[in-house]
C-alpha positions in Angstrom: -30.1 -55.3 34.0 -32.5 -56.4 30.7 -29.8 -55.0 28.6 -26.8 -57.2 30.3 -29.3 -59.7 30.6 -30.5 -60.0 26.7 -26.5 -58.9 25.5 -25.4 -62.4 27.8 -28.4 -64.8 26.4 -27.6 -63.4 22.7 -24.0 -64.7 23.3 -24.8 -67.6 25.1 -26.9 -68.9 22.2 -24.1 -69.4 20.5 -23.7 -65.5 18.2 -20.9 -63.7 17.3 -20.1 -60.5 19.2 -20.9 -58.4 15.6 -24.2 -60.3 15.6 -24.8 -59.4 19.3 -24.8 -56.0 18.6 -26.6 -56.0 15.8 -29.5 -57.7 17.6 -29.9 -55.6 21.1 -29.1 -52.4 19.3 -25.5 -52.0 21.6 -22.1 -50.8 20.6 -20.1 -53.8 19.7 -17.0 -52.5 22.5 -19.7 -52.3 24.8 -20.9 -56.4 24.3 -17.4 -57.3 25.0 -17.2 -55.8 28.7 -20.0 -57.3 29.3 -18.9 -60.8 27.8 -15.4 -60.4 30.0 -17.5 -59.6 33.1 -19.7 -62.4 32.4 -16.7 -64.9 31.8 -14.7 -63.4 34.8 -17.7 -64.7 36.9 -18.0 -67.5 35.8 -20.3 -68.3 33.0 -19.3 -70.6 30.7 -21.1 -71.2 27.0 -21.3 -74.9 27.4 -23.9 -74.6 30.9 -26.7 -72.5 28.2 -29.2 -69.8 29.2 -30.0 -71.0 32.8 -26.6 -70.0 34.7 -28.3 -66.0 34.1 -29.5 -65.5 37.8 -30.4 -62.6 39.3 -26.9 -62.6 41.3 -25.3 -63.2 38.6 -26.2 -60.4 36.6 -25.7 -58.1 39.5 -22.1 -59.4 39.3 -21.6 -58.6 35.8 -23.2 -55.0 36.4 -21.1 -53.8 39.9 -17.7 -55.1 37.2 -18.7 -52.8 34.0 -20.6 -50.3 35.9 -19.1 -49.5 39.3 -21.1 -47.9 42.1 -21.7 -44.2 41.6 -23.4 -42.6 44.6 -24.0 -39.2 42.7 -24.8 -40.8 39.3 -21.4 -39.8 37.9 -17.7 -41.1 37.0 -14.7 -40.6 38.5 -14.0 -38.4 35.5 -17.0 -36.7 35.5 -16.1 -35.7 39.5 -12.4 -34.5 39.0 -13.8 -32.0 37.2 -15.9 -30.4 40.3 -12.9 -28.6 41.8 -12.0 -26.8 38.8 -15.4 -25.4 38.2 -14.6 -22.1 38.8 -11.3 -21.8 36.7 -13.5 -23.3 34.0 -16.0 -20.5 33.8 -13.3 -18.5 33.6 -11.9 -19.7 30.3 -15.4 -19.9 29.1 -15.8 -16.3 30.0 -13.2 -15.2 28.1 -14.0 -16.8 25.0 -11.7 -19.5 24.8 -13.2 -22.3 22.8 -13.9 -25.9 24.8 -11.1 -27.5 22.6 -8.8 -25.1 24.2 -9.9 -25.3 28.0 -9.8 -29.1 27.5 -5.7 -28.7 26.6 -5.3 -26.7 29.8 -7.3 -29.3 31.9 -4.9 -31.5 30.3 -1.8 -29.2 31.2 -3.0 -29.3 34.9 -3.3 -32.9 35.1 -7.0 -33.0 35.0 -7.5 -35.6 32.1 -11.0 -36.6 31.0 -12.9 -37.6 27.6 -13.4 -34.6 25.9 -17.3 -35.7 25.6 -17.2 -35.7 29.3 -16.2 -32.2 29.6 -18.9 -31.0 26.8 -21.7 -31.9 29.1 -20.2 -31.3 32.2 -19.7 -27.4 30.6 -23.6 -27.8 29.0 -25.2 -28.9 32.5 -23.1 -27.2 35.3 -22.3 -24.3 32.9 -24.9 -23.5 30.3 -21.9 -23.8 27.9 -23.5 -23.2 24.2 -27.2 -22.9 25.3 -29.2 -20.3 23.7 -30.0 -17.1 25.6 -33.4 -16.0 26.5 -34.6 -13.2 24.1 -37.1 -10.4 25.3 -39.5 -9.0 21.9 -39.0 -5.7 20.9 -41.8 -3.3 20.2 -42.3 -2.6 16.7 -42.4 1.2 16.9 -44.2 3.8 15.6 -46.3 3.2 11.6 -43.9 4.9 9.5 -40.9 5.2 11.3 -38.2 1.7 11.3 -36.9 0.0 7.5 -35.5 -2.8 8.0 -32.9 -3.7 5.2 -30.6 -7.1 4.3 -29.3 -9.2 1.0 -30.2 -12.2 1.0 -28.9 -15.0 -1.7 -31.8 -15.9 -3.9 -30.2 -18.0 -7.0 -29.1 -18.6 -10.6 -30.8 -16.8 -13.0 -29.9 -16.1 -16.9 -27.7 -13.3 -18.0 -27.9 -12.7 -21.6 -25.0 -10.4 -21.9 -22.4 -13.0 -20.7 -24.2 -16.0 -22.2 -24.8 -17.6 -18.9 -26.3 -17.7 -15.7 -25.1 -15.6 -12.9 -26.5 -15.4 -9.0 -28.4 -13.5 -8.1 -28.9 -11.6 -4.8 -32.2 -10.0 -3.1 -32.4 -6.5 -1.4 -34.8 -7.0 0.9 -37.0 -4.1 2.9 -39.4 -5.2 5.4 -41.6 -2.2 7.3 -41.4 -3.1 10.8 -44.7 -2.2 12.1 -46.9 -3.8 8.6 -44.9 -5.7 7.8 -44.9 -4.9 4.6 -41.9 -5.9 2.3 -40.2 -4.9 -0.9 -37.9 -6.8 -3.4 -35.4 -5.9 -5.7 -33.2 -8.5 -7.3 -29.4 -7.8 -8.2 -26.6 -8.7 -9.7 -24.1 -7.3 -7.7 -23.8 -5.1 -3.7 -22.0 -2.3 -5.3 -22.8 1.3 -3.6 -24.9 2.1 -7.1 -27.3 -1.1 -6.8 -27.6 -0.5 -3.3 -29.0 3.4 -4.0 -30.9 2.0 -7.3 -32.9 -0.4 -5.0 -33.4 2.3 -2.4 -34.8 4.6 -4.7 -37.2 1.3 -6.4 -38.1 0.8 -2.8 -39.6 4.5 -2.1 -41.5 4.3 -5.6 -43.1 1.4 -4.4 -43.7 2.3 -0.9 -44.8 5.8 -2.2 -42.5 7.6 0.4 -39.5 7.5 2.8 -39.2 5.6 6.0 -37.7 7.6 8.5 -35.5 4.8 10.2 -33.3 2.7 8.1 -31.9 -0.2 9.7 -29.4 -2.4 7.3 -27.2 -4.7 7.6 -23.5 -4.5 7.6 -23.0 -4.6 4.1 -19.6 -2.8 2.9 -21.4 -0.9 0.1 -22.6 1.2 2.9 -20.7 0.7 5.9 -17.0 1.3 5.9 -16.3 0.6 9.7 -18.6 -1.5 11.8 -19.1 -0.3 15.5 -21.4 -1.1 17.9 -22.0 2.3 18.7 -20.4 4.8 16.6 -20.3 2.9 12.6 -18.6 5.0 9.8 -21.0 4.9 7.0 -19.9 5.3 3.1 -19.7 9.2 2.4 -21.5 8.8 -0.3 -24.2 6.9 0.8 -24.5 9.7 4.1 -24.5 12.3 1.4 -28.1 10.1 -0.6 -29.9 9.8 3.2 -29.1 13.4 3.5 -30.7 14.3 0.4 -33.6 11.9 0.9 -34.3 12.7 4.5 -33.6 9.1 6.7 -31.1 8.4 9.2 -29.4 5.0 9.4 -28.9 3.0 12.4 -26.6 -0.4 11.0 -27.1 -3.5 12.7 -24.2 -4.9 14.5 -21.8 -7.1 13.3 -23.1 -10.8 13.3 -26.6 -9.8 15.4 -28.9 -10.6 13.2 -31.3 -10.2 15.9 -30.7 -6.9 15.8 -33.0 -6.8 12.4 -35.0 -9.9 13.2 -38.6 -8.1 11.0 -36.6 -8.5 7.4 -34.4 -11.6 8.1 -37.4 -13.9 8.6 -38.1 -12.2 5.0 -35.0 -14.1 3.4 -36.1 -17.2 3.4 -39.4 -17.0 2.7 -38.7 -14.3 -0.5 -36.8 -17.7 -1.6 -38.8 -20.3 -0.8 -42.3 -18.4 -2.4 -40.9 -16.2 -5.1 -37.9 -17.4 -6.5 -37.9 -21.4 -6.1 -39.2 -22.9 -9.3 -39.5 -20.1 -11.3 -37.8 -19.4 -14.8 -36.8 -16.0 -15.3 -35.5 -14.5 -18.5 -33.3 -11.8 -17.5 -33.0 -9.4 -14.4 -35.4 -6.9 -15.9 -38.2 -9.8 -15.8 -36.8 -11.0 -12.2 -37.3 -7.2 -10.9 -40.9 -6.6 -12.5 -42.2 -10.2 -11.4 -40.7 -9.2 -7.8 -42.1 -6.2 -7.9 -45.6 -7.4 -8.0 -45.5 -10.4 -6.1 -44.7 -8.2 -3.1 -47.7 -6.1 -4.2 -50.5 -9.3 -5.2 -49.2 -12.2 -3.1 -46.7 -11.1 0.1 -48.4 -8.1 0.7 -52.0 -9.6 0.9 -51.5 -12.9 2.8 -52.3 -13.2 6.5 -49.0 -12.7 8.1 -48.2 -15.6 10.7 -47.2 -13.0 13.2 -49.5 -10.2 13.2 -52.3 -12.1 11.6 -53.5 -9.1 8.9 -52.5 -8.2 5.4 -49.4 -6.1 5.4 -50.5 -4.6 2.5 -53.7 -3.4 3.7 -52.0 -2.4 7.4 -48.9 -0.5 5.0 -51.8 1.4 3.2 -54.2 2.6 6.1 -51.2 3.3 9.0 -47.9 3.8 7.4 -48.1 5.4 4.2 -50.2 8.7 5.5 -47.2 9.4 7.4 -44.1 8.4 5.3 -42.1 11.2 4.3 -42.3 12.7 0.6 -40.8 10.3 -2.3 -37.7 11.6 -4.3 -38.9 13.1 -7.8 -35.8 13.7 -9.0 -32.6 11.4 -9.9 -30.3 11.1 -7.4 -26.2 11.9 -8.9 -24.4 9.4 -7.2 -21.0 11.2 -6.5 -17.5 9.6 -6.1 -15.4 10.5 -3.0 -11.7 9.4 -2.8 -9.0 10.7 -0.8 -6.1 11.7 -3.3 -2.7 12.6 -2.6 -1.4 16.6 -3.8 1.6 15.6 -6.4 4.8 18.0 -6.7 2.9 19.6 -9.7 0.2 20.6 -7.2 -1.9 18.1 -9.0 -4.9 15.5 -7.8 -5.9 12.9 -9.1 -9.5 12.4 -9.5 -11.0 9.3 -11.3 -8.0 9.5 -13.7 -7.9 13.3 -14.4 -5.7 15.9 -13.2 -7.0 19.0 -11.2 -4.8 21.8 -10.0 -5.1 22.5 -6.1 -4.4 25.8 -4.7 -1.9 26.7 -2.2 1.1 25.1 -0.8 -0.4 21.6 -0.2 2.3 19.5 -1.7 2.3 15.7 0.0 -1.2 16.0 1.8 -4.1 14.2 1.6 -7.5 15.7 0.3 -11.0 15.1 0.3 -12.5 15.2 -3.1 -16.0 14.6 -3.9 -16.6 14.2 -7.7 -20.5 14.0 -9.3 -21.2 13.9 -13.1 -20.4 18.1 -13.4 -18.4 19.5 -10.6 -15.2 18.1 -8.7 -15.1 19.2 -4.9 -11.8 19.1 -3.1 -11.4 19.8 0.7 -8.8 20.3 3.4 -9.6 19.7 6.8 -13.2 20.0 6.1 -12.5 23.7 3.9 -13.5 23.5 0.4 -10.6 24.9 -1.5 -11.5 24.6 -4.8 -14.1 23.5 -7.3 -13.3 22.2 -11.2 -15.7 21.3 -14.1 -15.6 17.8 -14.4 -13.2 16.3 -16.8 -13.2 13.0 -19.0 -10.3 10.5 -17.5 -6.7 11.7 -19.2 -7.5 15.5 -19.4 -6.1 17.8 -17.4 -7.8 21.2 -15.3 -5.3 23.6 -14.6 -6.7 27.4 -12.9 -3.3 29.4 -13.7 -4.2 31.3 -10.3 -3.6 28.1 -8.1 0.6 28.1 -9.4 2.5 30.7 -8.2 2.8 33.6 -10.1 6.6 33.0 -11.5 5.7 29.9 -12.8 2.2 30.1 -14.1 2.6 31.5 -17.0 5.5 29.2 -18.5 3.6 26.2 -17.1 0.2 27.8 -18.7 1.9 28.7 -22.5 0.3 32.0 -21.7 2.0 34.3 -24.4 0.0 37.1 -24.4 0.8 37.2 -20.0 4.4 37.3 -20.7 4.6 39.9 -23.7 2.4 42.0 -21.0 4.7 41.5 -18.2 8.1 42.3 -20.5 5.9 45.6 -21.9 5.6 46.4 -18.2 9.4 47.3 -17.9 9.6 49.4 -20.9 8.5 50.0 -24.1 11.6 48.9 -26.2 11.6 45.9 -23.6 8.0 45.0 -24.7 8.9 45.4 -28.7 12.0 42.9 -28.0 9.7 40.2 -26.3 7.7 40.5 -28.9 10.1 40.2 -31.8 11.5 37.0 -29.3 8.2 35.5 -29.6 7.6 35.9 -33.2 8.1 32.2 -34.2 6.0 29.8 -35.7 5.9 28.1 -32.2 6.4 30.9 -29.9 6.4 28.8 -26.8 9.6 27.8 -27.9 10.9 30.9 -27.5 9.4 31.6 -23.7 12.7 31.3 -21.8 14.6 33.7 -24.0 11.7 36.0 -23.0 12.4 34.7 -19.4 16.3 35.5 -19.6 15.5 38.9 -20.6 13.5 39.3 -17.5 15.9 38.5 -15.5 18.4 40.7 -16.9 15.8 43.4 -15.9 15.8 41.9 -12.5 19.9 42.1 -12.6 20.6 45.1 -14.8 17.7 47.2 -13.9 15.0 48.3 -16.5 16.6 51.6 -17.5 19.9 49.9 -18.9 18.1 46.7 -20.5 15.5 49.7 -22.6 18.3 51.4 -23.7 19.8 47.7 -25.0 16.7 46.7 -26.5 16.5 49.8 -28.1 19.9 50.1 -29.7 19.7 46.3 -30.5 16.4 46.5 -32.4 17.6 49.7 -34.4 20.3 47.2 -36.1 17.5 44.1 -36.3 19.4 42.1 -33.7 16.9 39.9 -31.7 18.9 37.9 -29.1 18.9 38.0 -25.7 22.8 37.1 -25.5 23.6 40.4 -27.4 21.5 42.4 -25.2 23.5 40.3 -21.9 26.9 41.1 -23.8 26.0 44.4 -24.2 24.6 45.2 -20.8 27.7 43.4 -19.3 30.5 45.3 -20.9 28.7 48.5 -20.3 27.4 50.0 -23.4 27.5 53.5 -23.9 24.6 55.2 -25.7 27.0 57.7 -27.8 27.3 57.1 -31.6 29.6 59.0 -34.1 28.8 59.2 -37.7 31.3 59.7 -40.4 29.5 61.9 -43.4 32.1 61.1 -45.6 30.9 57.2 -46.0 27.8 57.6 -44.3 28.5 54.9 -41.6 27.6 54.6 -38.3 30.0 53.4 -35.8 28.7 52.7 -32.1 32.1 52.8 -29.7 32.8 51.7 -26.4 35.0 52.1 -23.5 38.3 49.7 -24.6 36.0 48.4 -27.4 36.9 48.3 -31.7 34.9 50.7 -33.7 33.1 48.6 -36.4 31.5 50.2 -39.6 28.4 49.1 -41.1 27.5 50.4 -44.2 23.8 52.1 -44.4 21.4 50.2 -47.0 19.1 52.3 -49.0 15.9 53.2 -47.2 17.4 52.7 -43.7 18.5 54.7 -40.8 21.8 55.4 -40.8 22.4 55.2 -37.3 22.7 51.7 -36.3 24.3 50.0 -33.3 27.2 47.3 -34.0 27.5 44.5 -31.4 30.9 45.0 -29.4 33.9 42.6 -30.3 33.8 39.7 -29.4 35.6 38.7 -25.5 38.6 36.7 -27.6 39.4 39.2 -30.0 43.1 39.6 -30.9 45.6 42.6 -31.5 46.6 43.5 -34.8 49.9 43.1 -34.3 49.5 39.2 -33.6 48.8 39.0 -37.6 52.0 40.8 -38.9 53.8 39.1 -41.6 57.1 37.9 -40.0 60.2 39.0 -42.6 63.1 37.4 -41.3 63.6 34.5 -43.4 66.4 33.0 -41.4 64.2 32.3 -38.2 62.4 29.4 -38.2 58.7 29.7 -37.2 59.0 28.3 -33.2 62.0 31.1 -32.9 59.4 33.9 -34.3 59.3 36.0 -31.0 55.3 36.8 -30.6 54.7 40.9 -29.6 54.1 40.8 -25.6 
């Protein structure tokens, strides 16, 4: 009523409606209802201040405010009957915006602000939910961990001023806290400021509770979170389990994120830093000299003093030696029964063409697994090079894809001695692995021919100096006979076979006499095909050719 009542005199003075508002402090939209109402009932400017009775204003009041027995609108009531269907939406996460559309569809249409508190008083919609403290634990036991974004510092490498971030580890039961600035969240700042934190803690917790943060965490779960391999593989070798946080619960590591803020708003607000370096060793002792030794609002004692006479007796040995962060990917076996492995080759035994390994790589050795089976370890190798064991190809191909010479004059020796002298005349080259399939052929006439008839071939063929592996096929396939005939009276040596032509080779001084001649050649002619024609009359296309 003293609002209408002050609103009505304002405008009966003679104001504008903008200055009306202005002076009582009411929404201009809300002066001219009141104004209609007033004028609707009667009041008039020219009759002044003295027409504002008590009846009067309870005219104006029942016109812009009608009678609401419960204290609400009509709006406000439609939406009692939906209440339940409501909570439902609510319940299943649907955003207010949304369950006001589907009001809206059912033809229950109210101000949106009418629905946000009806949802915030009938339904507790976006109130906070009661918390219950959790015990601290055990002295020793619980590391909380987090990043936390702390500012701009210099960088002079790039000429500029990069942000810098804070790994942040807060003892649960002291209190206690460590801080080591960073660059970057990669997997090997996140290990380089676990291992600072243990040298200034002087030990290992044996609870580490961090936050999702993808350097370590690879899939988020509630209940069953698939860490980084390689970071399982460093609390392995230091001796603490990890229990992550759950996604977006930062209550779930409430100790270190009350940290965050304050590492900011003490340590790093206002201060001029030169470089990381000087950012790390001025964090490192203001967590010793200031955060350590102030009277903690909670527990009301020094952490540093609590960290020194409860925890540290019973925190588990610090690392002495450096920890070799190693590399795990998942590579794919190539058709040349290949990995890849931070861009270098390594041969993989057996038949594991198209699958999927696990290899582990450190700064020495390279791991690779199948189905949890290691398979095979190689020496580490600089990106490009290749590590090839000969005894993970198979045998017919290892020693072509190996250039191994000395393997392949060994296995041709195997099949005979004159087989093993021909090999070895094959491979007498300035670049003898050149000359490997010729060796190969030969093989395989072994393989088709048998060894018996090939030694007797290579024999005969290296009597007469004639290394090639198509004269040893020719022979072998026309069926070579082993007899020779000499003739004393030119001291020749003519090798014959079956259908064959005899040819002579005359004996140089020095040499054997008995040397082999290569058979004729598959196109050789008759004799008779090269007569001399002595019938003048014929022309040469009526020459009849000898059948």
């Amino acid at each position: 009523m003293i609002e209408v009542k002050e609103v009505l005199r304002l405008w009966l003075e003679g104001r504008s409606l903008r200055a009306v508002s202005t002076l009582a402090g009411v929404d201009r939209k809300t002066v001219r209802r009141y104004v209609e109402a007033a004028r609707d009932a009667g009041v008039s400017p020219e009759c002044g201040v003295g027409q504002l009775s008590d009846e009067l204003l309870a005219t104006v009041i029942a016109a812009v405010r009608p009678d609401r027995p419960r204290g609400f609108g009509a709006a406000r009531e439609s939406l009692g009957p939906h209440r339940e269907q409501i909570a439902a939406w609510l319940a299943q996460d649907l955003t207010l915006a949304k369950v006001h559309v589907l009001l809206g569809r059912r033809g229950v249409v109210v101000p949106y602000r009418t629905l946000h508190r009806y949802a915030v008083t009938e339904l507790g919609f976006g109130r906070r939910q009661p918390t219950v403290r959790v015990a601290d634990g055990s002295p020793g036991e619980e590391l909380q961990v987090d990043f936390g974004r702390l500012g701009l510092i210099p960088d002079p490498v790039r000429g500029a001023r990069r942000v810098t971030h804070g790994l942040i580890f807060t003892a649960v039961y002291s209190r206690h806290m460590f801080l080591y600035p960073t660059h970057r969240q990669t997997l090997e700042e996140v290990i380089a400021g676990f291992e600072a934190a243990w040298g200034f803690f002087g030990g290992v917790f044996k609870v580490v509770i961090p936050d999702n943060m993808k350097a370590i965490v690879d899939h988020a779960d509630a209940i069953d979170p698939r860490l980084n391999d390689a970071f399982r593989e460093y609390a392995q070798a230091r001796g603490f389990a990890v229990d992550p946080a759950r996604v977006r619960h930062p209550r779930d590591k409430p100790r270190v994120e009350k940290c965050v803020q304050y590492v900011r708003s003490s340590f790093f607000a206002g201060e001029d830093f030169t470089d990381l370096p000087d950012c790390r060793a001025r964090a490192a002792a203001w967590c010793a000299e200031v955060a350590g030794q102030r009277i903690h609002g909670t527990t009301r004692v020094r952490p540093g003093e609590v960290f020194a006479a409860e925890e540290a007796p019973l925190l588990l040995e610090a690392p002495t030696a450096r920890f070799a962060i190693p590399v795990y990917t998942r590579p794919k076996v190539a058709p040349d029964r290949h990995v890849e492995v931070s861009r270098a080759l390594y041969s993989v035994p057996g038949e594991l063409v198209g699958q999927r390994l696990l290899a582990r790589a450190d700064a020495h050795t390279v791991k690779l697994f199948s189905r949890g089976q290691l398979i095979k370890v190689h020496p580490r190798q600089e990106p490009g090079r290749r590590r090839t064991d000969p005894a993970d190809l198979p045998s017919e191909v290892s020693t072509y894809a190996m250039r191994d010479l000395d393997a392949l004059a060994r296995r041709a020796a195997g099949h005979g001695q004159h087989i093993g002298a021909y090999a070895a005349a094959l491979l007498d080259h300035p670049l003898p692995w050149t000359k490997m399939r010729q060796v190969y052929r030969l093989l395989g006439l072994v393989r088709r021919h048998g060894a018996d008839g090939v030694e007797q071939a290579c024999g005969r063929a290296l009597e007469v100096e004639a290394v090639n592996v198509g004269l040893i096929d020719r022979m072998l396939a026309r069926g070579l006979e082993s007899n020779t005939e000499t003739d004393p009276a030119t001291d020749t040596t003519t090798a014959t076979a079956a259908g064959q032509l005899s040819i002579p080779l005359t004996a140089q001084a020095g040499e054997p006499t008995s040397r082999v001649v290569p058979a004729a050649g598959r196109f050789v002619r008759d004799a008779g095909e090269f007569a001399t024609n002595t019938n003048h009359n014929q022309m040469p296309w009526q020459t009849q050719r000898p059948s």
